[in-house]
C-alpha positions, -999 to 999 in steps of 0.1 A, spaced: -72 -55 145 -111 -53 141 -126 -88 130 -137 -70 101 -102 -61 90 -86 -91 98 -110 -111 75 -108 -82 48 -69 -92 55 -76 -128 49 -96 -122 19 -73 -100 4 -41 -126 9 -64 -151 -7 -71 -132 -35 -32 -123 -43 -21 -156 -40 -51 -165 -70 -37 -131 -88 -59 -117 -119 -44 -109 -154 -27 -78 -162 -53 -64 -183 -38 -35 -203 -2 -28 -213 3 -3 -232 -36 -7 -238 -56 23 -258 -37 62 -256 -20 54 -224 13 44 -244 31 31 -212 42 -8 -215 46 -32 -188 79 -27 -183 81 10 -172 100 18 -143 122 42 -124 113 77 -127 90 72 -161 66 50 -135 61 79 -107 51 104 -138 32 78 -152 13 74 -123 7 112 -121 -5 116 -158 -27 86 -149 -45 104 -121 -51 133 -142 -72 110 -169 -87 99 -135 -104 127 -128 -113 136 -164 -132 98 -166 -151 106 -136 -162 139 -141 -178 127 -173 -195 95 -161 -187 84 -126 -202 46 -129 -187 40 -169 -151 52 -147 -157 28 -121 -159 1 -139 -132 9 -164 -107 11 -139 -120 -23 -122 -112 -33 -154 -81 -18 -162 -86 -14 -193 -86 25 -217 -51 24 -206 -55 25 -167 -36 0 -160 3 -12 -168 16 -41 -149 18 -31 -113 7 5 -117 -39 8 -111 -63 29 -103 -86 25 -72 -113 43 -57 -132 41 -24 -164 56 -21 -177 87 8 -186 55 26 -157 38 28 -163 11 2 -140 4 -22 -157 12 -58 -131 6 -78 -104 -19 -79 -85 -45 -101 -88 -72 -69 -125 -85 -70 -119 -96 -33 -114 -59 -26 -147 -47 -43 -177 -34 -28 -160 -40 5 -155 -11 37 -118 -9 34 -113 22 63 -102 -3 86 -77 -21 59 -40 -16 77 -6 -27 68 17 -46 92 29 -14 106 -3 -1 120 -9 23 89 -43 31 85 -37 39 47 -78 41 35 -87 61 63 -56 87 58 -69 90 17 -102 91 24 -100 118 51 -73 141 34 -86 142 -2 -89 173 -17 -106 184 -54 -78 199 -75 -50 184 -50 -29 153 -56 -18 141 -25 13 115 -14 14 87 14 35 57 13 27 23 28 30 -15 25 11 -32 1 15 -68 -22 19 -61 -58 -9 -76 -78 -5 -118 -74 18 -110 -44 13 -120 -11 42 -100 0 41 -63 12 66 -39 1 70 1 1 47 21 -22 39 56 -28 1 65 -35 -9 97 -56 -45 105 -48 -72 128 -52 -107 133 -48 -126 130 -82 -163 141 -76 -175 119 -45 -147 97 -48 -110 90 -35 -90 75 -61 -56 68 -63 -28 55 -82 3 40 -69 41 34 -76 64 4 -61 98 13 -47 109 -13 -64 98 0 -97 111 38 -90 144 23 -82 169 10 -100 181 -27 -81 210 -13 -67 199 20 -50 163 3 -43 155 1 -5 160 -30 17 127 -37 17 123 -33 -15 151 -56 -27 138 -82 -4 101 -79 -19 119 -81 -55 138 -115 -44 104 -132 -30 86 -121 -60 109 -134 -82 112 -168 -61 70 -169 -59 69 -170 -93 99 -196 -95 82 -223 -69 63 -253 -86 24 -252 -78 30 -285 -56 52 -264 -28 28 -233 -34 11 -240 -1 41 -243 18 59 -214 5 27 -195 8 27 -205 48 66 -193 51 57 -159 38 32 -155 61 53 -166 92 82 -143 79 57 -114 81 45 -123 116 76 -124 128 90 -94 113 54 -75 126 66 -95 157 96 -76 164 85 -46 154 54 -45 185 88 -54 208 109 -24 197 75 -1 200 66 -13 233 106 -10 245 105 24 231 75 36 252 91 20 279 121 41 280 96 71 279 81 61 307 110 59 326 123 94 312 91 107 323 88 93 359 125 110 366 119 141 388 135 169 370 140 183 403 153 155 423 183 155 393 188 190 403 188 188 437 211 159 435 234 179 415 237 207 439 244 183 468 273 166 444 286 199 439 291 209 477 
């Protein structure tokens, strides 16, 4: 990781642990209210994308800062609207420590390169999919999401849906019931052990990202070994077992 990502990383655990507001359930014609899930939440998220496009094609800046905002009924209570600039930098965004920052190089803690996918892919007229890991708004804790994105004049902007909010509890992912528990128990834990349980999250991700760098670098051992074995030697000692 770059030194610029990992202290966009920093920033951005900082700012999740403060959190900001939910802003605007069921706010203006949007009609949706903070407890939409399931299958109402992905379509939601679709419609949303839609008015996306409309707001910036009538006034790209007024957009902007709407959706920052999340107000005109872009926002519900995990579901937003960001944006990142031709240049990388996010323009949009309900995290302030995510604003007016170069985000290409912002990663989750398998390696995905989420920004850089977007901002590369977008197409006018096209809504696109990618799933990643990302905290939920006042979250410090990265679960499965699914992005819808477009490009909208100069700009990527996307709008994205929790697993854990498409999925009922019991058909949800592991991951995703495991990010529900911790969200629930962050909320729970008395701003005295904050700190603390703060630090344990962050040790339970390092060594779950841990792990994972063993299994990939076991993995391209075993290809290395499959590739150093002479096809023909394995013949030839066939052949000779054979006689």
């Amino acid at each position: 990781m770059s030194g610029k990502a990992s202290t966009l990383s920093a920033l951005l655990l900082i700012g999740s642990v403060a959190g900001s507001p939910v802003l605007a359930c069921g706010d203006s014609e949007a009609g949706l209210s903070c407890d939409d899930s399931g299958s109402g939440a992905e379509m939601s998220a679709k419609w949303m994308l839609k008015r996306v496009v409309a707001a910036i094609d009538r006034d790209e800046a007024a957009a902007l800062s709407i959706f920052t905002k999340g107000t005109d009924g872009f926002r519900t209570a995990d579901t937003y609207v960001f944006c990142v600039g031709p240049d990388g930098v996010m323009s949009a965004h309900p995290n302030p420590i995510l604003q007016g920052h170069d985000v290409r190089d912002l990663h989750d803690k398998t390696g995905n390169y989420f920004i850089r996918t977007m901002v590369d892919a977008a197409k006018p007229g096209k809504v696109s999919m990618i799933r990643y890991l990302f905290p939920k708004p006042g979250s410090t804790v990265e679960e499965p999401k699914t992005t819808y994105y477009t490009k909208a004049g100069d700009q990527t902007c996307g709008v994205g849906v929790y697993d854990s909010d498409m999925l009922a509890p019991k058909a949800a992912t592991p991951d995703a019931r495991v990010a529900q528990l911790r969200q629930k128990l962050d909320s729970q834990i008395p701003a005295s052990a904050k700190a603390d349980w703060t630090a344990f999250l962050e040790a339970l991700n390092a060594q779950a990202a841990a792990k994972t760098a063993v299994v990939a670098e076991a993995r391209r051992n075993l290809k290395a070994a499959a590739a150093a074995l002479d096809p023909a030697d394995q013949k030839t000692a066939g052949t000779e077992g054979a006689d």
